[in-house]
Each structure stands twice: as C-alpha cells, then as structure tokens.
C-alpha positions as CSV (number, residue, x, y, z in Angstrom):
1,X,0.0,0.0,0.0
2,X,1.4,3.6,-0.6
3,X,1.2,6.5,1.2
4,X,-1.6,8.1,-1.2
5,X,-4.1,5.4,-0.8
6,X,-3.9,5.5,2.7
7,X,-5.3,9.0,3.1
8,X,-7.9,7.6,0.4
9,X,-9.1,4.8,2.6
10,X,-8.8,6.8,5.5
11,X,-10.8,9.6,4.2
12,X,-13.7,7.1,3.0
13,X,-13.5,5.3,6.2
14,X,-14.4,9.0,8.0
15,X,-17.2,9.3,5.5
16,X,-18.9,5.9,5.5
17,X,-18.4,6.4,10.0
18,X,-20.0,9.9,9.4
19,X,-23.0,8.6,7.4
20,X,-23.3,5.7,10.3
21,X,-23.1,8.2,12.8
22,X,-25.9,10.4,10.8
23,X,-28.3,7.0,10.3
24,X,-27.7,6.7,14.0
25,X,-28.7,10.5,15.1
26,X,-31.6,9.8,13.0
27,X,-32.8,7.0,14.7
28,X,-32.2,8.9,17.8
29,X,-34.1,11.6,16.9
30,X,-37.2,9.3,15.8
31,X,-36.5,7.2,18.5
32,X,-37.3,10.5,20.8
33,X,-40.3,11.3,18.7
34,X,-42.0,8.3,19.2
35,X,-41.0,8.5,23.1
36,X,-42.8,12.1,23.7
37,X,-45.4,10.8,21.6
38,X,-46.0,7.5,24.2
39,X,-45.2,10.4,27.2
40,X,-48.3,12.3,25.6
41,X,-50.4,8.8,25.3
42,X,-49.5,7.5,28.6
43,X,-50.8,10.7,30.3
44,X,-53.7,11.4,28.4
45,X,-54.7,7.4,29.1
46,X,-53.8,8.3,33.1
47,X,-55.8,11.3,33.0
48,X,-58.9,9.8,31.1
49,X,-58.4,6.4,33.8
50,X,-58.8,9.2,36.2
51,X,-61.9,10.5,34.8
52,X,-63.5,6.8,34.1
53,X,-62.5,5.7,38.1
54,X,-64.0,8.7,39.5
55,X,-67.2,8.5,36.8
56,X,-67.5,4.6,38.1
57,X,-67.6,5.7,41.4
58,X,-70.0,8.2,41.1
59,X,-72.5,5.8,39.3
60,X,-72.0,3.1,42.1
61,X,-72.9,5.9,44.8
62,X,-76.1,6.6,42.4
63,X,-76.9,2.8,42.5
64,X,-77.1,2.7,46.0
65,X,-78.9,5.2,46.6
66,X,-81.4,4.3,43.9
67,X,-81.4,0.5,45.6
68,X,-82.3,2.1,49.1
69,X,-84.9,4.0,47.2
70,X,-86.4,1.0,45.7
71,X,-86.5,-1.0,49.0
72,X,-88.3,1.9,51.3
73,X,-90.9,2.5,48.2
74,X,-91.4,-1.3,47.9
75,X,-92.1,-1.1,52.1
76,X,-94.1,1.5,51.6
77,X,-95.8,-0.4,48.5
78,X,-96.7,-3.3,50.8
79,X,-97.8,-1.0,53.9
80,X,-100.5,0.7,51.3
81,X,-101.6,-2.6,50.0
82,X,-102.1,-4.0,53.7
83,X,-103.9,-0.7,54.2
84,X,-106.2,-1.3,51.2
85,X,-107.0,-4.0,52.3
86,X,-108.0,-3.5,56.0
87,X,-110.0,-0.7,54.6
88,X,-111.7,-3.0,52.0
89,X,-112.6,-5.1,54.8
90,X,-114.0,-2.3,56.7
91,X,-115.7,-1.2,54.0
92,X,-117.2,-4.8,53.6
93,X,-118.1,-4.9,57.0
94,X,-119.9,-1.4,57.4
95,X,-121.5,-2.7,53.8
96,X,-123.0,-5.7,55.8
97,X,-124.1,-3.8,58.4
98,X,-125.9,-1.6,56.2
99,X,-127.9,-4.2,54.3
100,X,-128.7,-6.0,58.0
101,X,-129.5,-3.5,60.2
102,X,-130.3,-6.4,62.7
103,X,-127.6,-8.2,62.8
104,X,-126.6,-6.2,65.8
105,X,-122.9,-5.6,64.6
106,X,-121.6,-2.9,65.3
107,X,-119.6,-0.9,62.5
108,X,-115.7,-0.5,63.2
109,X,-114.4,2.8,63.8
C-alpha cells in the first residue's frame, strides 16, 4: 500500500463512519419522537383512567342510593296494600251492616 491510498481509505473510512453516525442521530431523533409521543399517550390514558375511576364511582354511589330508594318504596308499596286491604274489609263490614240492620254488629271505627 502507498502513502496516497492510505489518506484515500482513511478519508472514506471517516465518511462511510459519518453517514453511520448520521443514520444513527436519526434513529435517535425518531427514537425520541415516538417516546414524547408515548409520554403524551401514557398521560392522556392516566388522565382519562382518572376521569373513568371517578365517573365509576360516582354511578355506584347513584346505585345505592337508587337501591335504598327502591327498598323503602317497595315497604311502603306493601304498607299501602295492607292498608287497602283493611280498609276494604272495613268497608265490607260497614257494607253488611248496612244491608242487615239487625244483625246487631256494630260498624268499626
């Protein structure tokens, strides 16, 4: 080898390095793209998980509260139906006494 191919091969050994190191940097670079673009991602995803936790919460508080409503009106459902009735009988029983005067019952009060 002679001294004027050795600057030769040295100098395209620098460039063919150079145009590594420049494929490199642009990986790098997208590399770091697609990273801020997971950052953004991965907080938006936290923020809306946030929002879907405390929306989940919310709703279960609304069911229970709906449940205890549905248990006191169904109490109260089967307290008017008992009262119905009762007065249904009283009314059947004043009826009676109405069409038998001498039966000698008395109507209830």
């Amino acid at each position: 080898m002679t001294n004027a191919q050795q600057p030769e091969d040295l100098e395209t050994r620098v460039t063919t390095i150079e145009e590594q190191l420049n494929e490199v940097l642009e990986s790098l670079d997208l590399i770091a793209t697609i990273q801020r673009g997971i950052r953004v991602e991965v907080r938006d995803t936290s923020q809306t998980s946030a929002r879907l936790e405390r929306t989940v919460r919310q709703l279960a508080e609304i069911s229970a509260r709906t449940q205890a409503v549905v248990v006191r009106n169904q109490q109260e459902l089967e307290q008017y139906r008992a009262d119905i009735r009762q007065n249904q009988e009283n009314i059947n029983r004043i009826l009676a006494c109405l069409e038998n005067p001498n039966r000698g019952d008395t109507p209830p009060n």
